[in-house]
C-alpha positions as CSV (number, residue, x, y, z in Angstrom):
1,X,76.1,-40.5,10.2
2,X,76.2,-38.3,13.4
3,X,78.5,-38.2,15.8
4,X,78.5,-37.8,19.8
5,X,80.9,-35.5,21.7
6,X,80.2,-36.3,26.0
7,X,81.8,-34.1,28.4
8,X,81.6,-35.8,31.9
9,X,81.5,-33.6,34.9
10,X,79.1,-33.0,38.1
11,X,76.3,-30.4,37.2
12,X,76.3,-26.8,39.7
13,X,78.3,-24.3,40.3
14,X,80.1,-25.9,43.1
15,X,81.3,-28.0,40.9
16,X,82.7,-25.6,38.2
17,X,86.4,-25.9,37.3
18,X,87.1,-29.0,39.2
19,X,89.7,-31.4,38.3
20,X,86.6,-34.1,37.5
21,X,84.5,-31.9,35.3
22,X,87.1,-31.6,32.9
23,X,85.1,-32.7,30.1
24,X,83.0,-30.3,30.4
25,X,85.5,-27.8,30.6
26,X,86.9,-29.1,27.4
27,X,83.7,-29.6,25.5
28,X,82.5,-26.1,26.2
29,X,85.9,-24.5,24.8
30,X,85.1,-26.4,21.9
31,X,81.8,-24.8,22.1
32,X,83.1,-21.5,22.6
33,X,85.4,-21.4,20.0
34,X,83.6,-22.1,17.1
35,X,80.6,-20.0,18.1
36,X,78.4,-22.6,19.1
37,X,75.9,-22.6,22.0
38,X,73.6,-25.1,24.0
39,X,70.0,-25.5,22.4
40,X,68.2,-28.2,24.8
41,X,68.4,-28.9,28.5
42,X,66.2,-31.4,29.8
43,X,66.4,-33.1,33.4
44,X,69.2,-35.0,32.8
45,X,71.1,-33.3,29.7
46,X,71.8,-30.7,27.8
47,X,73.1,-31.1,24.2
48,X,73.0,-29.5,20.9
49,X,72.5,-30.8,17.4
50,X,75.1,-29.1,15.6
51,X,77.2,-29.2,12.2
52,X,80.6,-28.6,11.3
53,X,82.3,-28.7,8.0
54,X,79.3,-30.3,6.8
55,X,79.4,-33.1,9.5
56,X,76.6,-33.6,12.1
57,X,77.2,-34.0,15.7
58,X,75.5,-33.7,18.8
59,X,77.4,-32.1,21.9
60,X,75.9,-33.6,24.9
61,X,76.6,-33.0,28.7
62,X,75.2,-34.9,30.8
63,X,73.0,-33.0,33.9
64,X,73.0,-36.3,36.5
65,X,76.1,-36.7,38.8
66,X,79.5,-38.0,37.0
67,X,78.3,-41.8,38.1
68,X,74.9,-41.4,36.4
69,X,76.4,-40.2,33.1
70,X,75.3,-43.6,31.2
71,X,71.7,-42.8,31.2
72,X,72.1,-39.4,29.3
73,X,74.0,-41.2,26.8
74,X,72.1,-43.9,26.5
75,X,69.1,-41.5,26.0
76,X,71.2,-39.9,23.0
77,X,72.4,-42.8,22.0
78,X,69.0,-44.1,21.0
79,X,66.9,-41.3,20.4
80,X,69.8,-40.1,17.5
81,X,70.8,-43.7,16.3
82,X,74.0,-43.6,16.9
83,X,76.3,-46.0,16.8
84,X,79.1,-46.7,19.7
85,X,82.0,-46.4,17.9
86,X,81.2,-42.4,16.7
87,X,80.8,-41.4,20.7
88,X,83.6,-39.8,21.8
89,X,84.0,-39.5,25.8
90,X,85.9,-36.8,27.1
91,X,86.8,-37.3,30.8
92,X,89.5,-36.9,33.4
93,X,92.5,-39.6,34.2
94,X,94.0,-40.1,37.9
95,X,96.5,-42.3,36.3
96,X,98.0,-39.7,34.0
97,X,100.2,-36.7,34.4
98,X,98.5,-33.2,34.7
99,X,97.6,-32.1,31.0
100,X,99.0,-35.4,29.4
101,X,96.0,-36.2,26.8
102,X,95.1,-40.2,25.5
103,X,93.2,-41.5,23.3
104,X,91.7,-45.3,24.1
105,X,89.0,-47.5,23.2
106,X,88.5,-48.9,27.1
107,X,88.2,-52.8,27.8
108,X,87.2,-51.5,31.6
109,X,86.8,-48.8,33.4
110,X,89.7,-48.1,35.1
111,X,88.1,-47.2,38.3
112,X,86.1,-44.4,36.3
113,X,82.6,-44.5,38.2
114,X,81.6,-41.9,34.9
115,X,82.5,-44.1,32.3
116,X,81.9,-47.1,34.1
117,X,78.5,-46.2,33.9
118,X,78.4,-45.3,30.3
119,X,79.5,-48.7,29.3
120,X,77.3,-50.5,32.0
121,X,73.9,-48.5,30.2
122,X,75.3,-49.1,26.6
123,X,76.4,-52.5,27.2
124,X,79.0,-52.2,25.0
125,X,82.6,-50.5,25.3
126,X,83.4,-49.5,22.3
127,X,83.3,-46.1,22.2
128,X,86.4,-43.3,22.3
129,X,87.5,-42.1,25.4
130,X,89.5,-38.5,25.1
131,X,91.0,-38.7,28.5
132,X,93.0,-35.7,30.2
133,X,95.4,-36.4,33.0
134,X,94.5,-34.9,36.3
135,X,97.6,-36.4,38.2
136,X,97.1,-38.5,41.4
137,X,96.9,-36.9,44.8
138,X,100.2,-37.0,46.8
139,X,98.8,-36.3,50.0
140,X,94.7,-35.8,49.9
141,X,92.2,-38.7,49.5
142,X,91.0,-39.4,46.2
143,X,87.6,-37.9,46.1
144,X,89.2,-34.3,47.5
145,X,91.5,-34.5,44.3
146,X,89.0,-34.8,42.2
147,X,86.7,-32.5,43.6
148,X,89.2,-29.6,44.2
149,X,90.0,-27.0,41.7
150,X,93.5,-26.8,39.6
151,X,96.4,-24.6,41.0
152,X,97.5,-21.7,38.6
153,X,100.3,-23.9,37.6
154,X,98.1,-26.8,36.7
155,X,95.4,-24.9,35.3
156,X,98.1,-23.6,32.7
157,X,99.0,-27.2,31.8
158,X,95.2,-28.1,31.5
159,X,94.6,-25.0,29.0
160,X,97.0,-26.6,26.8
161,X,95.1,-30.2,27.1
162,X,91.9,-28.6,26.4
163,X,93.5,-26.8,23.0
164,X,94.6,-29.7,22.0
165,X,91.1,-31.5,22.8
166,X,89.5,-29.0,20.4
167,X,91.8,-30.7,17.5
168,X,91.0,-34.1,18.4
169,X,87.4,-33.0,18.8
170,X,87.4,-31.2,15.3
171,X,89.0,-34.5,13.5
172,X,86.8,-36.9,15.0
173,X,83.7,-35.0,13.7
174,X,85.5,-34.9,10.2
175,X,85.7,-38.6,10.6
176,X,88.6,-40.3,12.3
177,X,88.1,-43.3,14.0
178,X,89.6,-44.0,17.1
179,X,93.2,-45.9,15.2
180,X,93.5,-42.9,13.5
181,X,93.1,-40.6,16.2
182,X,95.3,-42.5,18.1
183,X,98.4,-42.5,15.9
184,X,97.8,-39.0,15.4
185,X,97.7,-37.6,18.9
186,X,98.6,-40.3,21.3
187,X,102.3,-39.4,22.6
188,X,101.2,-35.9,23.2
189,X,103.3,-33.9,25.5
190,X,102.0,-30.8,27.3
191,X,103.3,-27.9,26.0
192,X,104.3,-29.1,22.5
């Protein structure tokens, strides 16, 4: 059985270390720190095939803008056989606190044009969102938020979320399902 880890984000530079791309951010880590690297990019993705503790898995960014993500996954989906419930999402919240990390199998959207799209191309919405809190924006409009980078203050709350990603990422390759991950890591403070 192979698993899918998707980091959503917007592909470029321009992009890099903004409050919406951080899935990638958190995927990559991942990446980084157990020596793994990127082995395909193709138009709309890249991804690796990868293994750890004996567990296959494909790490998969997808290369379209953050509302075209379902077509990469879809792609991946197929191609690998996967089934819905062994993706894992990784994505920003609006709705949470800065750093605050949850674990949810989604009914809807909530206003998430990313993962809106992923469940639109799958049609189904059963697969694990890892979401990290990005807070709302007090003053600036939504889109400005989301596509502004994190303060130093912030940024030191998101490193925490993004350690504690690498966990959740490691345990659902090892095989937890989404109750399980849930009851494990849902409740998580920052700096804990």
């Amino acid at each position: 059985m192979t698993k899918l880890l998707v980091g959503l984000g917007n592909p470029g530079e321009k992009y890099e270390k903004t409050r919406h791309n951080i899935g990638f951010m958190a995927l990559e880590s991942f990446l980084k720190e157990n020596n793994f690297t990127w082995k395909k990019t193709e138009k709309d993705q890249r991804y690796s095939l990868l293994n750890l503790f004996g567990s296959r898995f494909i790490a998969l960014e997808p290369l379209t803008f953050m509302n075209e993500s379902g077509r990469s996954v879809k792609y991946i989906k197929e191609r690998f056989k996967i089934e819905s419930k062994d993706i894992l999402v990784i994505h920003d919240d609006l709705d949470m606190p800065n750093g605050r990390i949850k674990i949810k199998v989604e009914k809807s959207s909530g206003g998430h044009h990313g993962v809106g799209d992923i469940m639109q191309a799958l049609g189904k919405k059963d697969f694990i969102n890892l979401k990290i809190g990005i807070d709302h924006p007090q003053t600036q409009s939504v889109v400005s938020w989301v596509l502004g980078r994190f303060s130093q203050t912030q940024m030191s709350e998101i490193s925490d979320a993004i350690n504690k990603s690498s966990d959740i990422i490691t345990d659902f390759i090892e095989g937890f399902n989404a109750n399980k991950l849930m009851n494990k890591y849902n409740g998580y403070e920052k700096n804990q």
